[in-house]
C-alpha positions in Angstrom: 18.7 -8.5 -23.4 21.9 -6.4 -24.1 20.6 -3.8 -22.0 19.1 -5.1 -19.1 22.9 -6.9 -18.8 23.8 -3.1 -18.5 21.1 -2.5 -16.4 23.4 -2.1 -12.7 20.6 -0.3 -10.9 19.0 -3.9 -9.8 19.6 -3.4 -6.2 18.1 -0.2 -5.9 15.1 -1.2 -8.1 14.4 -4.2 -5.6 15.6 -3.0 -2.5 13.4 -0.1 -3.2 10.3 -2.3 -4.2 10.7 -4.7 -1.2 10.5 -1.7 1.3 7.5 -0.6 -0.6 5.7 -4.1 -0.5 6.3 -4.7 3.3 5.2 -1.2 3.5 2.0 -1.7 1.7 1.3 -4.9 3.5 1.8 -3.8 7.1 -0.3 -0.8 6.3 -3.2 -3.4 5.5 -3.6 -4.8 8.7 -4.9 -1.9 10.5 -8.0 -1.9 8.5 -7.7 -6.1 8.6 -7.8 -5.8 12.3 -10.6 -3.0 12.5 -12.7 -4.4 10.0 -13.8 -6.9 12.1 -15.8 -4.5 14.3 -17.8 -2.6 11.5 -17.2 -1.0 7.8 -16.6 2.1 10.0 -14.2 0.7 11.8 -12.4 -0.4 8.8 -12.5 2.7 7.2 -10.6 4.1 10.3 -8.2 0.9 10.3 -7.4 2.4 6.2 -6.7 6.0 7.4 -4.4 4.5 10.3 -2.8 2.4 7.1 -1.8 5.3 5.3 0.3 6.8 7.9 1.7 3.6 8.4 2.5 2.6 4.9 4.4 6.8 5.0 6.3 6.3 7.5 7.5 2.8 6.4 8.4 3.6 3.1 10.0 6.9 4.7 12.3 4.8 7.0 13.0 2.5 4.1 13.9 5.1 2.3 16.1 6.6 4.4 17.9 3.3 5.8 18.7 2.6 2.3 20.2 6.0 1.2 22.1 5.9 4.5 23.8 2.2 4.2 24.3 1.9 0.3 26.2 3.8 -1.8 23.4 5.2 -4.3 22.8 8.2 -4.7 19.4 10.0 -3.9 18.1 10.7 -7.3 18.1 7.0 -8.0 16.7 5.9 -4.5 13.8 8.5 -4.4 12.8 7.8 -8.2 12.5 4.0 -7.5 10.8 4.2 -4.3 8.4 6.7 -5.6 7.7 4.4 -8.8 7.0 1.5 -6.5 4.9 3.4 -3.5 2.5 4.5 -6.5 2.2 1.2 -7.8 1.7 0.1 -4.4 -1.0 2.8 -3.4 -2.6 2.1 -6.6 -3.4 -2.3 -5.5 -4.0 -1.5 -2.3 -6.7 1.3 -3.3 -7.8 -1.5 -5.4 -8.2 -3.8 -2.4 -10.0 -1.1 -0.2 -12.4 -0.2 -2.7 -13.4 -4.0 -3.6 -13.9 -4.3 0.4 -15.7 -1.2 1.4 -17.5 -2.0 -2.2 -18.9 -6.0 -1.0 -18.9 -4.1 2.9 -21.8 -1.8 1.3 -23.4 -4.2 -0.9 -24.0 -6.7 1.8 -25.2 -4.1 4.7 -27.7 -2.4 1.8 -29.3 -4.5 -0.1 -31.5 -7.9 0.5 -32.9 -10.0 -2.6 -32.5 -7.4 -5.2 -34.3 -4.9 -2.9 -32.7 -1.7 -0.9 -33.4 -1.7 2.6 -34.8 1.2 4.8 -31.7 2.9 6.4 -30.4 2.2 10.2 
């Protein structure tokens, strides 16, 4: 407990993680929206997702380094920690959707069906 009372890098660590999270949730709703329309369309809506989840944490990034006093090294290692873990759920999210998308498109009763 001694050292996390030491710890003074909190506001970077969750400044850093809440740009990340709004990041990663915004950049969900392009595929939210598209999927709607076909597992095609959602795949589209994921690649859309990526750029937006770049350019979000990018901004963030950068709004933070330019109003708060921290310096770079501290801002980019943070962000960086908390866009991989990120990535790495909302991966987890796409494949467990394109996963049941397939599943319930190819298969009836146990059997494949003939393709489209």
């Amino acid at each position: 407990l001694g050292l996390l009372d030491r710890f003074d890098a909190w506001p970077v660590v969750l400044s850093s993680g809440a740009v990340c999270g709004l990041a990663s949730g915004l950049a969900l709703l392009p595929m939210k929206i598209m999927s709607g329309h076909s597992p095609e369309g959602a795949a589209q809506g994921a690649l859309i997702g990526v750029m937006v989840r770049m350019f979000l944490t990018l901004a963030g990034a950068a709004a933070i380094l330019s109003l708060s006093p921290w310096r770079l090294e501290a801002v980019a290692g943070w962000t960086i920690g908390w866009y991989l873990l990120m990535l790495s759920v909302e991966v987890g999210l796409i494949v467990r959707y394109f996963h049941a998308a397939y599943q319930s498109t190819h298969t009836t009763e146990g059997s494949v069906c003939s393709a489209r």
